[in-house]
C-alpha positions as a Markdown table, in Angstrom:
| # | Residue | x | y | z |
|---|---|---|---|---|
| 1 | Unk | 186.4 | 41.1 | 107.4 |
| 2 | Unk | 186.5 | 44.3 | 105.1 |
| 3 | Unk | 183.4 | 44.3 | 103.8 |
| 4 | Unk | 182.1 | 43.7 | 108.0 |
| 5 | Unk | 183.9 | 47.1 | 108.5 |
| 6 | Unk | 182.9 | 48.7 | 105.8 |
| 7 | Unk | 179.3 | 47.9 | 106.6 |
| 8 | Unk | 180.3 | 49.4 | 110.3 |
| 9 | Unk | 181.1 | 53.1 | 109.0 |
| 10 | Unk | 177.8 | 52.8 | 107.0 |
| 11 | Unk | 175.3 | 52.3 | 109.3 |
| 12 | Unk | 177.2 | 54.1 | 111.8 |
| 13 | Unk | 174.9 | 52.1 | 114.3 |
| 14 | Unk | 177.1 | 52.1 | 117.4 |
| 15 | Unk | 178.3 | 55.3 | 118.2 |
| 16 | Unk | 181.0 | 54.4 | 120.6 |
| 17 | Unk | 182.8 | 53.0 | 117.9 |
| 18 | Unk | 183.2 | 56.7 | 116.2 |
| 19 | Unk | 186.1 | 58.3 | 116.8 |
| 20 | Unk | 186.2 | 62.0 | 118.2 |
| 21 | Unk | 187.4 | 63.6 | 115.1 |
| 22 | Unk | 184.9 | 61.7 | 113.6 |
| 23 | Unk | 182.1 | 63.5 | 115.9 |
| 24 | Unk | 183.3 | 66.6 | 115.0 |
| 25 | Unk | 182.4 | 66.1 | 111.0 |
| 26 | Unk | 179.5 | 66.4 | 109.1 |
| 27 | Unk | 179.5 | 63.1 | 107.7 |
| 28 | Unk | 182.6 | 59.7 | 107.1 |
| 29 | Unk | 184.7 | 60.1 | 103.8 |
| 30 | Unk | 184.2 | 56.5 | 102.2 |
| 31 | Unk | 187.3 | 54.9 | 100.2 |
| 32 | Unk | 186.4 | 54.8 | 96.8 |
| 33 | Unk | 187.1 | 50.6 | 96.2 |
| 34 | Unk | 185.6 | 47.8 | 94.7 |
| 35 | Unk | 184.0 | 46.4 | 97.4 |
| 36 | Unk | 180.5 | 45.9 | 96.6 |
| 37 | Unk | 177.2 | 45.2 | 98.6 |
| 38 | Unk | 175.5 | 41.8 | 99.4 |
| 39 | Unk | 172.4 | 41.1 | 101.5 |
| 40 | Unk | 170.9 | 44.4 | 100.7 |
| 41 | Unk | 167.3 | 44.6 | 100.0 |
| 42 | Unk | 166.4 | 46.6 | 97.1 |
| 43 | Unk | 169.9 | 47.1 | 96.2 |
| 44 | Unk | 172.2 | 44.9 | 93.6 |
| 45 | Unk | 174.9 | 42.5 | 94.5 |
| 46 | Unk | 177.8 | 44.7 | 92.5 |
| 47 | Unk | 176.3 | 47.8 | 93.7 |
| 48 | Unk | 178.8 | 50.5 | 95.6 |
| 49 | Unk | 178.2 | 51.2 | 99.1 |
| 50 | Unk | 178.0 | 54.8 | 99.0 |
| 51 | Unk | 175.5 | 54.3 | 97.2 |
| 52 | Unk | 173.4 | 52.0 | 99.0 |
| 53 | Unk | 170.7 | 54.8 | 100.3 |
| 54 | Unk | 169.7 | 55.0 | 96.8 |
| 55 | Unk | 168.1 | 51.9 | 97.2 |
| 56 | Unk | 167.8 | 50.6 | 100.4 |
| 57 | Unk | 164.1 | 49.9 | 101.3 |
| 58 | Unk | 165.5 | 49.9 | 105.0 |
| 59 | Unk | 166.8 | 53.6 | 104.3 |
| 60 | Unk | 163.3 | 55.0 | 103.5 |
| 61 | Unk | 164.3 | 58.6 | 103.7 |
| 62 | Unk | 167.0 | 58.1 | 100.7 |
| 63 | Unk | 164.3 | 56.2 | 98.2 |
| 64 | Unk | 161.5 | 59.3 | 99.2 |
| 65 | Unk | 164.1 | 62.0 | 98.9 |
| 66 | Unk | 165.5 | 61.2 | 95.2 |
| 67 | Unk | 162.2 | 60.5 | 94.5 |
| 68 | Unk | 161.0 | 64.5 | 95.5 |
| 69 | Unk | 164.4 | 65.7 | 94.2 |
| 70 | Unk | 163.6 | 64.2 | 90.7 |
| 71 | Unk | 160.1 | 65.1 | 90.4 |
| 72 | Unk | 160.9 | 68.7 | 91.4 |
| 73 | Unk | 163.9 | 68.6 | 89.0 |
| 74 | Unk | 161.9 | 67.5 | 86.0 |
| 75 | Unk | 158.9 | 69.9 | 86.9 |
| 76 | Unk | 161.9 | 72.9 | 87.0 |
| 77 | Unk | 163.2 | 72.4 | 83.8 |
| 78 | Unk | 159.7 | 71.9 | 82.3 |
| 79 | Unk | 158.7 | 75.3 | 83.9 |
| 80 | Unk | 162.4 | 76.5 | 82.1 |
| 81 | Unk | 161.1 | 75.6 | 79.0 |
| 82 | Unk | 158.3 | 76.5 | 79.1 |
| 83 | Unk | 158.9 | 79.8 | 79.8 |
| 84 | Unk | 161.6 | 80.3 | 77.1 |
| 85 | Unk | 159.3 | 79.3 | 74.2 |
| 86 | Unk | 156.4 | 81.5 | 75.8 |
| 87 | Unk | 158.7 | 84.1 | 75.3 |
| 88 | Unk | 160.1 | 83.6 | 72.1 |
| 89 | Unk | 156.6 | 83.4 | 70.8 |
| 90 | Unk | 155.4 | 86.7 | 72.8 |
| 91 | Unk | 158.6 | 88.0 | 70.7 |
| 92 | Unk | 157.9 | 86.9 | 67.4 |
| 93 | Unk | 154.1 | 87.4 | 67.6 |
| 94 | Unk | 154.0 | 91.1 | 68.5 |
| 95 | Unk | 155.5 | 92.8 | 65.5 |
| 96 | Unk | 153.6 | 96.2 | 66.6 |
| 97 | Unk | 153.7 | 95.8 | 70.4 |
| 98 | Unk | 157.4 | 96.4 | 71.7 |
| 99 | Unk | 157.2 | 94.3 | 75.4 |
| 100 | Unk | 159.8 | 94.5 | 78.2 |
| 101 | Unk | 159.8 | 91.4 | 79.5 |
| 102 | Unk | 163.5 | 90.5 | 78.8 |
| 103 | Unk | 165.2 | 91.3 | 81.9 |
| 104 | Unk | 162.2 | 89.7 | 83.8 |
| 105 | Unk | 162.6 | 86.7 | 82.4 |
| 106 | Unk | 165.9 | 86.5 | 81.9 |
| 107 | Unk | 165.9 | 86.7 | 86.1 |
| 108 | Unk | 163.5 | 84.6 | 86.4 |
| 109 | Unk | 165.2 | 81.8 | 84.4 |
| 110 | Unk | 168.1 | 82.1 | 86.1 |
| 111 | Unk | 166.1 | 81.1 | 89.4 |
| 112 | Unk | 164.8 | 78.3 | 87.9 |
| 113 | Unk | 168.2 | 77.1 | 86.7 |
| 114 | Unk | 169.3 | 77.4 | 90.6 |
| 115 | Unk | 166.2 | 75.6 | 91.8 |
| 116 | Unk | 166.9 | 72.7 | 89.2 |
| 117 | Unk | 170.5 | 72.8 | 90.6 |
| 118 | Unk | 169.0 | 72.5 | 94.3 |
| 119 | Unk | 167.3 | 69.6 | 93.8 |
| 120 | Unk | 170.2 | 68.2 | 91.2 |
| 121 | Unk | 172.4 | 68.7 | 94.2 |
| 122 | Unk | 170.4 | 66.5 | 96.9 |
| 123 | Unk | 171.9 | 63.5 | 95.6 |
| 124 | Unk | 175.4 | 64.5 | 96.8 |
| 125 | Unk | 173.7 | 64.2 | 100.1 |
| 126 | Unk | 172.0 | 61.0 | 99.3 |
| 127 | Unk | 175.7 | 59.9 | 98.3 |
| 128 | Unk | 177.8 | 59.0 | 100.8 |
| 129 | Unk | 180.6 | 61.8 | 101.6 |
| 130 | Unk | 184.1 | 60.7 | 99.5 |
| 131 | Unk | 186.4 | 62.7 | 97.8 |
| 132 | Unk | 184.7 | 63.5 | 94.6 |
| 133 | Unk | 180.9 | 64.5 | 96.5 |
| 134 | Unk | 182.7 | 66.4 | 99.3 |
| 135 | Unk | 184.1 | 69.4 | 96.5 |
| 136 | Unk | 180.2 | 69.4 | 95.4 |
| 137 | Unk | 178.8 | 69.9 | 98.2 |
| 138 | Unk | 180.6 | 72.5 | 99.5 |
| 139 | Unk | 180.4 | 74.4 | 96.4 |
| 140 | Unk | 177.5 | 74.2 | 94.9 |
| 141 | Unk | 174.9 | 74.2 | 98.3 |
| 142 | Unk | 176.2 | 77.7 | 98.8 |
| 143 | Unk | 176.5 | 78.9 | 95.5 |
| 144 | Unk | 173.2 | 77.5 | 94.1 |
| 145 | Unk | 170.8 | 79.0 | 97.4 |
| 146 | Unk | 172.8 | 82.5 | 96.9 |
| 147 | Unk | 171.8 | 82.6 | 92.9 |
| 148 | Unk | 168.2 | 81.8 | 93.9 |
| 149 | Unk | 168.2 | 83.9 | 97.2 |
| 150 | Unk | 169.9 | 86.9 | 94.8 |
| 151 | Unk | 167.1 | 86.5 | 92.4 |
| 152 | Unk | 164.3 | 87.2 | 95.0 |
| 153 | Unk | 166.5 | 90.1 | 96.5 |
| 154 | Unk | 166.4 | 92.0 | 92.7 |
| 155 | Unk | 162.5 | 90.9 | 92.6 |
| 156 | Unk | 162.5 | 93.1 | 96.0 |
| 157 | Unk | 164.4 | 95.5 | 94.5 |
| 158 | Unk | 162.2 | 95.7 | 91.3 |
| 159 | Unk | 158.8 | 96.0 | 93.4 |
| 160 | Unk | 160.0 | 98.7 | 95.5 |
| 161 | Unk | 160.9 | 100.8 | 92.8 |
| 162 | Unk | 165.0 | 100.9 | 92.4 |
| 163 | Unk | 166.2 | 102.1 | 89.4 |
| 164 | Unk | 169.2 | 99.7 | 89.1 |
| 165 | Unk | 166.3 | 96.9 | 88.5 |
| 166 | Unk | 164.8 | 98.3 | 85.8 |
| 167 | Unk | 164.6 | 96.5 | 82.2 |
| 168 | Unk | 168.1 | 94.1 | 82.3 |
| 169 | Unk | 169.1 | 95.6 | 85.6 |
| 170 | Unk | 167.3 | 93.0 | 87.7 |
| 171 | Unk | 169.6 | 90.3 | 85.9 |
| 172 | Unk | 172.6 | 91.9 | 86.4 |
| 173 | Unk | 172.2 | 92.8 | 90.3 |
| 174 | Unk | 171.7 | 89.3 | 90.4 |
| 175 | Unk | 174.2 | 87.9 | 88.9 |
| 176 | Unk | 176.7 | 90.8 | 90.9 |
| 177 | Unk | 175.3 | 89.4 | 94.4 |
| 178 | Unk | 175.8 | 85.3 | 92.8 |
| 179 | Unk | 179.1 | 86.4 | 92.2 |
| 180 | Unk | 180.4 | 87.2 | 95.1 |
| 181 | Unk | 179.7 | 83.6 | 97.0 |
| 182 | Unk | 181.3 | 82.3 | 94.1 |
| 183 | Unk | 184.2 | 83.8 | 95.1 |
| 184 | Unk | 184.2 | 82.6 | 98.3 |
| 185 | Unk | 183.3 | 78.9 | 97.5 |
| 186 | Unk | 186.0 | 78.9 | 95.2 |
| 187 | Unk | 188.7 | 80.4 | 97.6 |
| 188 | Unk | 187.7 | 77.9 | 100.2 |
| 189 | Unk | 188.4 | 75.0 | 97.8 |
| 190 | Unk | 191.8 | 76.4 | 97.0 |
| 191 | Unk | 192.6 | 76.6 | 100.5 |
| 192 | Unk | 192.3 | 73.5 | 101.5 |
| 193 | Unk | 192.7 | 71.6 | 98.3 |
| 194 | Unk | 195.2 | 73.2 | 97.0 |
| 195 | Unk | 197.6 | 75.4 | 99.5 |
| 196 | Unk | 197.0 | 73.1 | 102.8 |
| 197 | Unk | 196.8 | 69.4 | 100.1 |
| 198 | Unk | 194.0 | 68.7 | 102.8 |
| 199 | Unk | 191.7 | 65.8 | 102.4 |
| 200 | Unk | 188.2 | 67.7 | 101.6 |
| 201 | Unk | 186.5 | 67.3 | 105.4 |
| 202 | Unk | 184.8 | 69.7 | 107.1 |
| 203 | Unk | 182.9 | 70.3 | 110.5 |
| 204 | Unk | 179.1 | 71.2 | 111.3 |
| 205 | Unk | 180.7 | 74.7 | 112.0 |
| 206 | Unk | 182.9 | 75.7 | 109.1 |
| 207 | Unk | 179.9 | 74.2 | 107.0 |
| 208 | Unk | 177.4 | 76.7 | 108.5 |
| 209 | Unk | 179.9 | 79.4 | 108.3 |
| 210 | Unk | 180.3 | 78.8 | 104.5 |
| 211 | Unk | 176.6 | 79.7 | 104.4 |
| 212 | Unk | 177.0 | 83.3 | 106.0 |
| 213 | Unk | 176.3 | 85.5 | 103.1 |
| 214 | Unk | 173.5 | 83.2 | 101.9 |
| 215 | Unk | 171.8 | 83.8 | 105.2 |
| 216 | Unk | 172.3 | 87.7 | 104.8 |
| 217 | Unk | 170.6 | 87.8 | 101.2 |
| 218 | Unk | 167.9 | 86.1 | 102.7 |
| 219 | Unk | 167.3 | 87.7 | 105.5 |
| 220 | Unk | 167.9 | 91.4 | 103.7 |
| 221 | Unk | 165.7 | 89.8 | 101.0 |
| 222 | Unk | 162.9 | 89.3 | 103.7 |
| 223 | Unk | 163.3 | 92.5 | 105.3 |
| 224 | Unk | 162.6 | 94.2 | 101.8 |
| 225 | Unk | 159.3 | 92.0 | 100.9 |
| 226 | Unk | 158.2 | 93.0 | 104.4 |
| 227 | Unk | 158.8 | 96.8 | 103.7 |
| 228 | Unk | 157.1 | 96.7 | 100.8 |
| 229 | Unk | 154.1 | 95.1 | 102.2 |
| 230 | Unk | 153.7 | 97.5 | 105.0 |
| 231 | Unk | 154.0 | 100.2 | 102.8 |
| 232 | Unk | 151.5 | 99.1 | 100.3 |
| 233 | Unk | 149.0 | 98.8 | 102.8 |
| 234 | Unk | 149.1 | 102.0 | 104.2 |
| 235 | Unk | 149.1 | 104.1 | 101.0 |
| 236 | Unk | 146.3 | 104.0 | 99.0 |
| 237 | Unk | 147.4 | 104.7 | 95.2 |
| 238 | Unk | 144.3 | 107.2 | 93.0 |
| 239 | Unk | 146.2 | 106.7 | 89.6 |
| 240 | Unk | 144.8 | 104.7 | 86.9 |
| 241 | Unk | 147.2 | 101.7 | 87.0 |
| 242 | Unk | 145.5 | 100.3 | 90.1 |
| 243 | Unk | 145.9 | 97.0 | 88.7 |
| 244 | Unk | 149.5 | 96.9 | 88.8 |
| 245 | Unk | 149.8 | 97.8 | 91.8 |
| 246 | Unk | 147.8 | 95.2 | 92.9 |
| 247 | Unk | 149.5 | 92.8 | 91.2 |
| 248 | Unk | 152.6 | 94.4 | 92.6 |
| 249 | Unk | 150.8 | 93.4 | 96.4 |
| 250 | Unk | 150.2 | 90.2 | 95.4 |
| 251 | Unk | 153.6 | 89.3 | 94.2 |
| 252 | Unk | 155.3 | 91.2 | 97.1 |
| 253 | Unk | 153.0 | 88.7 | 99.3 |
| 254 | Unk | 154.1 | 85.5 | 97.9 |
| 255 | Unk | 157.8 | 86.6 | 97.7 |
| 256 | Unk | 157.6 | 87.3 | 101.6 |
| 257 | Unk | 155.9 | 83.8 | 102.5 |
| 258 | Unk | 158.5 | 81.7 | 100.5 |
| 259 | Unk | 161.5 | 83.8 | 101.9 |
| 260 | Unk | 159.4 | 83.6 | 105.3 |
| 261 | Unk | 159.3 | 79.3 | 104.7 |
| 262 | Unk | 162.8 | 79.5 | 103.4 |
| 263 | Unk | 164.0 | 81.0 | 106.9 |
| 264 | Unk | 162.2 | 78.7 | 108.4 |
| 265 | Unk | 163.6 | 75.6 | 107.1 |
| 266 | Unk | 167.4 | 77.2 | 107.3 |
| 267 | Unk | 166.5 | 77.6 | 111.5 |
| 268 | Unk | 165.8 | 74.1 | 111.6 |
| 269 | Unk | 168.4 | 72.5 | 109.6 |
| 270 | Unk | 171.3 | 74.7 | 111.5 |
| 271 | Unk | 170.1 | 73.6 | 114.4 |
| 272 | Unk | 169.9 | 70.4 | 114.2 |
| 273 | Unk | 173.6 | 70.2 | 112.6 |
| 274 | Unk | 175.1 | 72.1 | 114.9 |
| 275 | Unk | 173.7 | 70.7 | 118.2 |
| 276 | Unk | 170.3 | 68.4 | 117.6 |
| 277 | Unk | 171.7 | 65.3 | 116.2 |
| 278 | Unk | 174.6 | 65.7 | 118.5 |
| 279 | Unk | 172.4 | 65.8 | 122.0 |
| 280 | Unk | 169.7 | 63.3 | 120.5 |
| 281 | Unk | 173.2 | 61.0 | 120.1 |
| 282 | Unk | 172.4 | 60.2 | 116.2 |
| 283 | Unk | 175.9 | 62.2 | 114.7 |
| 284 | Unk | 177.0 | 61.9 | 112.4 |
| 285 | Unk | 174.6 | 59.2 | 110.7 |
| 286 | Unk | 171.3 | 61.9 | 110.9 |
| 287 | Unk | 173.3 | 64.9 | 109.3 |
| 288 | Unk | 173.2 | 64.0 | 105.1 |
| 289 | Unk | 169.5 | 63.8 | 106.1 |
| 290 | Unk | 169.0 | 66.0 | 107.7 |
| 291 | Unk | 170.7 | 68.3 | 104.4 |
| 292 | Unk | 168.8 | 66.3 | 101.9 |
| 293 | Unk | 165.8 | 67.0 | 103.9 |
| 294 | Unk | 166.2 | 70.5 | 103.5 |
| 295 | Unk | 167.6 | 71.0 | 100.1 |
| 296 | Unk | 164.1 | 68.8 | 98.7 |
| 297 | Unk | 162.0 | 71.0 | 101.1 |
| 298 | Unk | 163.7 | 74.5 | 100.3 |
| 299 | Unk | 163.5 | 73.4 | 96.7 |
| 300 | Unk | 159.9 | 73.1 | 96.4 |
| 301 | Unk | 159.1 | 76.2 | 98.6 |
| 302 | Unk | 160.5 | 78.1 | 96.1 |
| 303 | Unk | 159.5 | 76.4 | 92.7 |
| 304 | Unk | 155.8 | 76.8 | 94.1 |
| 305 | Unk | 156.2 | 80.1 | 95.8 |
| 306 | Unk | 157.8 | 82.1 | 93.5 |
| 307 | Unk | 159.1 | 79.9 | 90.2 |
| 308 | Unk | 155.6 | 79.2 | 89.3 |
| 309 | Unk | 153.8 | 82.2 | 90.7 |
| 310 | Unk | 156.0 | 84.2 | 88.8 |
| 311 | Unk | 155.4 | 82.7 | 85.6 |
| 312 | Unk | 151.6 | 82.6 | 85.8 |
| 313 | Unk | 151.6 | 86.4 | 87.1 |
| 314 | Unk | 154.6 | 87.2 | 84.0 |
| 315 | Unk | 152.0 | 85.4 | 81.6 |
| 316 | Unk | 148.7 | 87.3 | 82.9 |
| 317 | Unk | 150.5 | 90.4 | 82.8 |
| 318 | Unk | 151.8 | 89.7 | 78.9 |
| 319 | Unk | 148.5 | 89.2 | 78.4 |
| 320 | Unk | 146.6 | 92.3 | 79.8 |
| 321 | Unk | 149.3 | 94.5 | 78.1 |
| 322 | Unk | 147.8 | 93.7 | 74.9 |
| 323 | Unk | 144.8 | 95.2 | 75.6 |
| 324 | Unk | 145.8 | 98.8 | 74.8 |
| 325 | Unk | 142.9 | 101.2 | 74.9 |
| 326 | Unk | 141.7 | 103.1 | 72.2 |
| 327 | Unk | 143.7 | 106.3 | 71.1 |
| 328 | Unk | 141.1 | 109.3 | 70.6 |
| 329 | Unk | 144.1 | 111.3 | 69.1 |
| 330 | Unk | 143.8 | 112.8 | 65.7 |
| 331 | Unk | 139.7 | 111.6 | 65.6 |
| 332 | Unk | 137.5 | 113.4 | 63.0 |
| 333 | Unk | 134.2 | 111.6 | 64.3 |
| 334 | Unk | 133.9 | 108.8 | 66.8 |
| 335 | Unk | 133.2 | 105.8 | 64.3 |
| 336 | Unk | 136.5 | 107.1 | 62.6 |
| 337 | Unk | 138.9 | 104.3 | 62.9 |
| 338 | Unk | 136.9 | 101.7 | 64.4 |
| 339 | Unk | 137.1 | 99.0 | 61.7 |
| 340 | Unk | 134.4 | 98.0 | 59.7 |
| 341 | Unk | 132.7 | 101.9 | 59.8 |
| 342 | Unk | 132.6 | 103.9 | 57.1 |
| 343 | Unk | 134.8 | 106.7 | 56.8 |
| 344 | Unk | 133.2 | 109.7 | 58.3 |
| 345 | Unk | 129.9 | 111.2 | 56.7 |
| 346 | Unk | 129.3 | 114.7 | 56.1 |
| 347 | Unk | 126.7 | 116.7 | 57.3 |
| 348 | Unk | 125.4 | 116.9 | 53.4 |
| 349 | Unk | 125.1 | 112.6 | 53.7 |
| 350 | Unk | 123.0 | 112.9 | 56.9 |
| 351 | Unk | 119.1 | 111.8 | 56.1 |
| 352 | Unk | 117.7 | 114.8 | 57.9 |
| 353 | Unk | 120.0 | 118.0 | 56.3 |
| 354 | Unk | 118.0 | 120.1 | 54.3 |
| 355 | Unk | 119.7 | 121.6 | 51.7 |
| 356 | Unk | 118.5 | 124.7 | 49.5 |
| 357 | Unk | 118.7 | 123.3 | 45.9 |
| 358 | Unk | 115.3 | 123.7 | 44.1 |
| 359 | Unk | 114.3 | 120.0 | 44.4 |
| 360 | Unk | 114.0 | 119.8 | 47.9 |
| 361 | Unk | 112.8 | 123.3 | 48.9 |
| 362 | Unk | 110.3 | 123.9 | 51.2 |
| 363 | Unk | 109.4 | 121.1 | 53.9 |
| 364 | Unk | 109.9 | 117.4 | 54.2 |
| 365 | Unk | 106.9 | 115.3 | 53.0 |
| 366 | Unk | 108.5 | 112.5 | 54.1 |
| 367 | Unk | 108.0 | 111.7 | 58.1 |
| 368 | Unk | 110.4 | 109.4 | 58.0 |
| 369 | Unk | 113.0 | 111.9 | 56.7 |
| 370 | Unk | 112.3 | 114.3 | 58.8 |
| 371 | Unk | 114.7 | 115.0 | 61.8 |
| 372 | Unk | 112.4 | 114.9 | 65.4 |
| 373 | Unk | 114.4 | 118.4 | 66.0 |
| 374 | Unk | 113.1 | 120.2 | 62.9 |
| 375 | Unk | 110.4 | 123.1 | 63.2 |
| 376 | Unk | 107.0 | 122.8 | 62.1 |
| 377 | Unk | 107.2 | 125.2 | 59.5 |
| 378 | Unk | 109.8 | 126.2 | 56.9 |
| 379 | Unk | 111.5 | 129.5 | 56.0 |
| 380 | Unk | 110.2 | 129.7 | 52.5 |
| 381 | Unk | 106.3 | 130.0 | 53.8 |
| 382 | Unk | 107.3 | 133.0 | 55.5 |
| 383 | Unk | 105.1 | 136.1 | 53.4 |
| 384 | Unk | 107.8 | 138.6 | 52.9 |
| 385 | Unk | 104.1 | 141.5 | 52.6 |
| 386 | Unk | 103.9 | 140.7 | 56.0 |
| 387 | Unk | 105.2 | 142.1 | 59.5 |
| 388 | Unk | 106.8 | 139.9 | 61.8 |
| 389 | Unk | 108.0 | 141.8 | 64.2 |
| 390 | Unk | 107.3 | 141.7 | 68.2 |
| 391 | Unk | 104.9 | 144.2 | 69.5 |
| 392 | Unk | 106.7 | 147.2 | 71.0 |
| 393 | Unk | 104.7 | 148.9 | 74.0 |
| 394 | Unk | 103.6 | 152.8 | 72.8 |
| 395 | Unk | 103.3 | 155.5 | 74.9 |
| 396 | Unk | 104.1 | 159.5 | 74.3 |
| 397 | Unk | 105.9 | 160.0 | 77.9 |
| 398 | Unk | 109.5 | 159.3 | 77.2 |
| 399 | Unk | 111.3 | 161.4 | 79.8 |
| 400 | Unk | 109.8 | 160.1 | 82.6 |
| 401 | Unk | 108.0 | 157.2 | 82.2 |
| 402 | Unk | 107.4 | 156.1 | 85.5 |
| 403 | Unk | 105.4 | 159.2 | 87.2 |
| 404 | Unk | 102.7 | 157.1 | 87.3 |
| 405 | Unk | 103.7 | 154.5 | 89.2 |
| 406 | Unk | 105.4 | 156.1 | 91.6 |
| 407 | Unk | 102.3 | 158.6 | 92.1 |
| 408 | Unk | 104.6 | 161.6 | 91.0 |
| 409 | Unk | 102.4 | 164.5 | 89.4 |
């Protein structure tokens, strides 16, 4: 008879048997007892019933969901990796070549550390809700979309120009914007926890209303990508780092689609918590998937759009640097300090300078030591009896030399 009941609050099949108070929650806290599942397919005979979407083959959505959620977990903290090593190496390998990556990827690690999270957290929504889940979810959903959602907003920040962002900055005006829905996660827990000694329930309502300032980093967070794109198209940049800036478009444009997806998805799952699975008549039973849905789809929007975007354009980036051009400064010749040259020949070493000493007056024998801008003749033919001079014109008039011409008598 108690496992029949049990089974009822489940599969929440019949939802005239749902109280109103009930209605009016996101999801059923389940009694952490020993009663175990039978008749289950895919799921074990001593298996726990809040944990039965884990495996049941009936449940589809919970088997595909931890499924995503684990792939996309796995693929985050390889990404996390990853990147720390690349970076150690960039480190350790350019001895001559200071590079100011740190606060970038310190920021960027830090997002991937919240997307891991994001898809770490799904299976609190797989779960059924009990005592233990409820504290997670209401903590870390809200906490872990504002450290990702803060990381884009510095990325904004960064591409527009702000000075705060620069170097480490970007870091820290993330971590400052985290903190603040830390606080209020934490002070909702102590409310009701704590001062009321309330059993850890909440409606569709207070849920969304948790998620306030998380909507208002994304939606700033949007409105800067946006800016920045409008503004990049209409100016037209004539300096010399016209590849960064390019880059700088390119980033700005995939930021601005997975903030764009992001909102989408956040429309969709607010609505259907607050009133979709309540008019379609399937609440409370569609609303941890409708949340698991979302946290897997949200998750992968932003590992693709900008967790691994961000790496490959960090990486290309690392690697153009390298390329420094040539300094001209301090040049004696232009083969002077490309290596494998000679140091830089006089005009004495040069095959065609003619020098005065008495073995090689006169002119070159040699045609193939001869320079093709030397003159035909040399200056020690020249007869010294003889007058080289231009031809002067004579004549004995020299006061007025132009009668003539001008038919003056």
């Amino acid at each position: 008879m108690e496992l029949q009941q049990l089974s009822n609050v489940d599969m929440s099949t019949n939802s005239s048997t749902t109280s109103p108070a009930v209605n009016n929650t996101t999801s059923t806290l389940i009694s952490s007892n020993d009663t175990s599942l039978k008749g289950v397919p895919g799921c074990g005979n001593g298996l726990h019933p809040i944990y039965r979407y884990l495996c049941d083959r009936r449940a589809a959505w919970g088997i595909v969901l931890e499924t995503l959620a684990s792939s996309g977990f796995l693929f985050s903290m390889v990404l996390l990796l990853g990147l720390l090593l690349w970076s150690l190496w960039i480190c350790i390998s350019s001895k001559t070549h200071r590079s100011n990556i740190g606060g970038t990827v310190a920021c960027l690690s830090m997002f991937l550390l919240a997307t891991a999270g994001i898809f770490a957290m799904t299976f609190s929504f797989i779960i059924r809700l009990t005592a233990q889940t409820c504290p997670t979810r209401i903590f870390l959903f809200s906490v872990l979309f504002s450290l990702a959602f803060s990381c884009l907003l510095a990325r904004c920040l960064a591409l527009l120009g702000f000075a705060a962002t620069r170097g480490w900055g970007e870091p820290a005006v993330a971590l400052g914007l985290f903190v603040v829905q830390v606080i209020i996660s934490t002070e909702w827990l102590i409310l009701v926890l704590v001062r009321d000694k309330k059993a850890c329930e909440y409606s569709q309502e207070e849920f969304v209303m948790l998620q306030i300032y998380v909507l208002c980093l994304l939606a700033i967070s949007l409105i800067l990508a946006l800016h920045f794109l409008c503004r990049s198209c209409s100016t037209y940049s004539y300096s010399y780092t016209g590849p960064i800036n390019q880059q700088g478009k390119v980033q700005a444009m995939v930021v601005f689609f997975t903030l764009l997806l992001s909102a989408c998805i956040w429309v969709v799952w607010i609505t259907m918590l607050i009133r979709g699975n309540s008019e379609l008549g399937h609440r409370p039973q569609w609303d941890d998937p409708v949340l698991s849905i979302a946290l897997v789809a949200n998750g992968w929007v932003l590992l693709m759009g900008h967790g691994l975007s961000q790496v490959s354009f960090l990486c290309r980036g690392e690697a153009k640097s390298k390329d420094v051009p040539l300094s001209f400064a301090g040049w004696t010749s232009p083969s002077a300090d490309i290596p494998g040259l000679q140091s830089p020949k006089e005009g004495k070493e040069n095959g065609s300078f003619e020098t005065d000493s008495g073995n090689r007056r006169g002119r070159r024998t040699e045609q193939s030591l001869r320079s093709p801008y030397e003159s035909g003749f040399s200056m020690t033919e020249v007869d010294t009896d003889k007058d080289y001079t231009i031809p002067r014109p004579q004549t004995t008039n020299y006061t007025e030399p132009y009668d003539d011409y001008y038919g003056r008598d």
